[in-house]
C-alpha positions in Angstrom: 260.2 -109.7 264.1 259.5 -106.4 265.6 262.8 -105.3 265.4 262.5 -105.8 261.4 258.6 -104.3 261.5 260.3 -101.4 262.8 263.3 -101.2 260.0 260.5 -101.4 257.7 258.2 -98.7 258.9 261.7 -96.5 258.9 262.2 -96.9 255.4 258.9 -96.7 254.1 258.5 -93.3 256.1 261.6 -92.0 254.2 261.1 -93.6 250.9 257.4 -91.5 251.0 259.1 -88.2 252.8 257.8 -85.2 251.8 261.5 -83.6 252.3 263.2 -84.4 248.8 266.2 -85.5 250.7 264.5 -88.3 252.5 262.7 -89.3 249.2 266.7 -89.4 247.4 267.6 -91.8 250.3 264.2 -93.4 251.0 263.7 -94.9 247.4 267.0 -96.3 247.0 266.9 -98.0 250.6 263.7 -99.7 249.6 265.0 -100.8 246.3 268.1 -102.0 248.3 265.4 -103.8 251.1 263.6 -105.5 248.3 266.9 -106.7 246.5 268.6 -108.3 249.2 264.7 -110.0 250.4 264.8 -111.6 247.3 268.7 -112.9 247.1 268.3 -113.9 251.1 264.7 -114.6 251.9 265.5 -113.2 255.4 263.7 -109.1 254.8 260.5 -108.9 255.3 259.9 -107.7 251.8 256.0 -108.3 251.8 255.5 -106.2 255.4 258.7 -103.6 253.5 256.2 -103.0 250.7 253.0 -102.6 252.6 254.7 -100.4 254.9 255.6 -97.9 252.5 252.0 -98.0 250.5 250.7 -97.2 254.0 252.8 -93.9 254.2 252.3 -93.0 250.8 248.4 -93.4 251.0 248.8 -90.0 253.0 251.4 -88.4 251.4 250.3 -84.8 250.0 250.8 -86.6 246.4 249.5 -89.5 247.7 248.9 -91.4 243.6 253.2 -90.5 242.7 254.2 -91.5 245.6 251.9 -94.8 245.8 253.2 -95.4 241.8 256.6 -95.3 243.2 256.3 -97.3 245.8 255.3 -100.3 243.5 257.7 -99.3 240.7 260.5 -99.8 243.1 259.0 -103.0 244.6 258.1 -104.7 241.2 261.7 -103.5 239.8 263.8 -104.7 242.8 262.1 -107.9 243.4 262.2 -108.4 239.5 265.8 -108.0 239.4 266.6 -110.1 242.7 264.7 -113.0 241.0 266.5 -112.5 238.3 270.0 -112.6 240.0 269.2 -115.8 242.5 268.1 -117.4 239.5 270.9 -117.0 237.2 273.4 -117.9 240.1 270.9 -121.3 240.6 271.2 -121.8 236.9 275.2 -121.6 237.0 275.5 -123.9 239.7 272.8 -126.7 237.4 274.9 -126.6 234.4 278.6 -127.0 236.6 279.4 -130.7 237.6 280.3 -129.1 241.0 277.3 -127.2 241.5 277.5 -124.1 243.4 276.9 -122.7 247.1 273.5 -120.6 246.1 272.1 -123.9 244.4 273.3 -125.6 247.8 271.5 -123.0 249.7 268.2 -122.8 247.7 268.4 -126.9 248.3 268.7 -126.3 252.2 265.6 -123.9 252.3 263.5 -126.0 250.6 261.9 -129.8 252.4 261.4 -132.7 250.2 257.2 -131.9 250.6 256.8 -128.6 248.9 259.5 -129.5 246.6 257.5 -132.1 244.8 254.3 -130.3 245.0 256.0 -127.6 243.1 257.4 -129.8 240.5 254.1 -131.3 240.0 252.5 -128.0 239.5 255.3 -126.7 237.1 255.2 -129.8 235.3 250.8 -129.6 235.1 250.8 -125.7 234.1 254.6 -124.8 233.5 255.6 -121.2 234.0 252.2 -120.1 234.9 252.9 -121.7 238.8 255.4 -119.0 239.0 252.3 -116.4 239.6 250.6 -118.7 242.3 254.1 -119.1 243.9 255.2 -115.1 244.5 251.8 -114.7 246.5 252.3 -118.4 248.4 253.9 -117.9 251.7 257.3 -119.8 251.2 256.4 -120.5 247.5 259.3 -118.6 245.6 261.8 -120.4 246.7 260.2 -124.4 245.8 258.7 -122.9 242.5 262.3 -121.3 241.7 264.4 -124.8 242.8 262.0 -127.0 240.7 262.1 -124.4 237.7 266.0 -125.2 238.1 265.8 -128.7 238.4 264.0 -128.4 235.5 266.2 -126.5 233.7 264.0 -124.2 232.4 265.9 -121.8 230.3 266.3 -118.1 232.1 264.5 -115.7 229.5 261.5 -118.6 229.8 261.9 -117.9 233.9 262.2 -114.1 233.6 258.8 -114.4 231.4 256.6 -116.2 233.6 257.8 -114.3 236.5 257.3 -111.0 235.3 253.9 -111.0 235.8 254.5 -112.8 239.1 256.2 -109.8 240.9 253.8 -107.5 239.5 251.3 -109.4 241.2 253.4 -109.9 244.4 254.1 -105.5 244.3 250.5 -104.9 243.7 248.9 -107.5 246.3 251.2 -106.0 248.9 250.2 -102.1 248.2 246.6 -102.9 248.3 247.4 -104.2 252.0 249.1 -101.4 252.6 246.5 -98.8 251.3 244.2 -100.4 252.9 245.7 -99.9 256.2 246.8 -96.1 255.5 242.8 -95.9 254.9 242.2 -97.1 258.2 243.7 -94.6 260.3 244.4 -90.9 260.2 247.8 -91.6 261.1 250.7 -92.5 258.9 252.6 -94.8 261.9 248.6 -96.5 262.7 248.4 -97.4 258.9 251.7 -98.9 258.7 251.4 -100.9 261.9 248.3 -102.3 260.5 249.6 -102.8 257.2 252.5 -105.0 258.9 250.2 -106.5 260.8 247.7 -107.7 257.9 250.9 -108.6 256.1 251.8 -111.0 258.5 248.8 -112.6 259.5 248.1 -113.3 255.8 251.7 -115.3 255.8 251.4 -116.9 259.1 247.6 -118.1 258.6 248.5 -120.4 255.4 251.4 -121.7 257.1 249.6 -122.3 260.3 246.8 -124.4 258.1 248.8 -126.3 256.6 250.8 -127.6 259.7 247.3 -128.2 261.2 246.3 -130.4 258.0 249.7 -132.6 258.2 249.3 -136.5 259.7 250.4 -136.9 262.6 253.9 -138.6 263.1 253.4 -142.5 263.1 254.9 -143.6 267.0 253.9 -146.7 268.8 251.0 -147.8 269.2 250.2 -147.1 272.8 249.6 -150.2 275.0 246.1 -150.5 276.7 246.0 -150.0 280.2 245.9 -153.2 282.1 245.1 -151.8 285.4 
């Protein structure tokens, strides 16, 4: 994980660069960072985001570069979606299915599966909003919107919204920790730090709140 916080506060640095060469290489890297989060779910793209909202907060043109920074976000995770979902939707409609399907099926436990399926089937594409900002949600609320077969251009609707959400939620983190500190590398250390203690505390309370596995009952002590 510190390894990837580090990747992250490299490319935010050059995607807000105040050399125009670094900013030609910087933007494209994050819109390549964001991509490839949201085809393999393995980036960082929440602590990617924040990251670079913390370097642009003291960037000399601090509002361009902060626009950017969520243009790029919104656009790449828009079109990532957009991609994983229409490669899902190929492998629903073939009798053989398909290895992304197969993959998005692996990710995913029986548990949050249903929840999301309830929740799509209560309030249909609206979930898609709730499930960008949910720590391990896109990838349930995608596989039941499959399952469901909910048309693409419904998807790409209700999720518009959602990764504009998702872009802005993540550069308010980060702005928030470029406002902390006078220095570009403290703000983006908090910002990855705020990032990932809002994903680990939801998970963390909701392991806390499962039942306990059912074992044996233990036998009483007869000494």
């Amino acid at each position: 994980m510190t390894t990837a916080g580090a990747e992250c506060a490299l490319a935010a640095g050059r995607a807000v660069s105040p050399d125009a060469t670094q900013q030609a290489i910087g933007y494209p890297s994050l819109f390549l960072l964001v991509l490839l989060g949201a085809l393999v779910p393995v980036v960082p793209t929440g602590a990617l985001v924040s990251s670079a909202a913390a370097v642009a907060f003291h960037h000399r043109d601090a509002a361009v570069s902060s626009l950017l920074v969520f243009a790029v976000a919104a656009t790449a995770a828009f079109l990532g979606d957009a991609v994983l979902y229409w490669l899902g939707w190929r492998g629903v409609r073939s009798r053989n299915g398909s290895r992304w399907l197969d993959r998005m099926r692996a990710q995913v436990a029986p548990e949050p599966l249903e929840r999301a399926r309830d929740r799509l089937a209560r309030r249909g594409a609206a979930v898609l909003l709730v499930s960008r900002l949910l720590p391990a949600g896109r990838i349930p609320a995608m596989l039941a919107c499959l399952l469901a077969r909910m048309p693409l251009h419904v998807y790409l609707r209700g999720n518009f919204p959602a990764v504009l959400g998702w872009a802005a939620t993540y550069q308010l983190l980060g702005m928030l920790g470029g406002a902390l500190f006078p220095h570009p590398w403290q703000g983006v250390a908090a910002a990855v730090a705020l990032t990932l203690l809002i994903t680990a505390v939801p998970m963390a309370w909701r392991r806390l709140r499962q039942p306990p596995p059912h074992g044996p009952a233990a036998e009483p002590n007869s000494g």
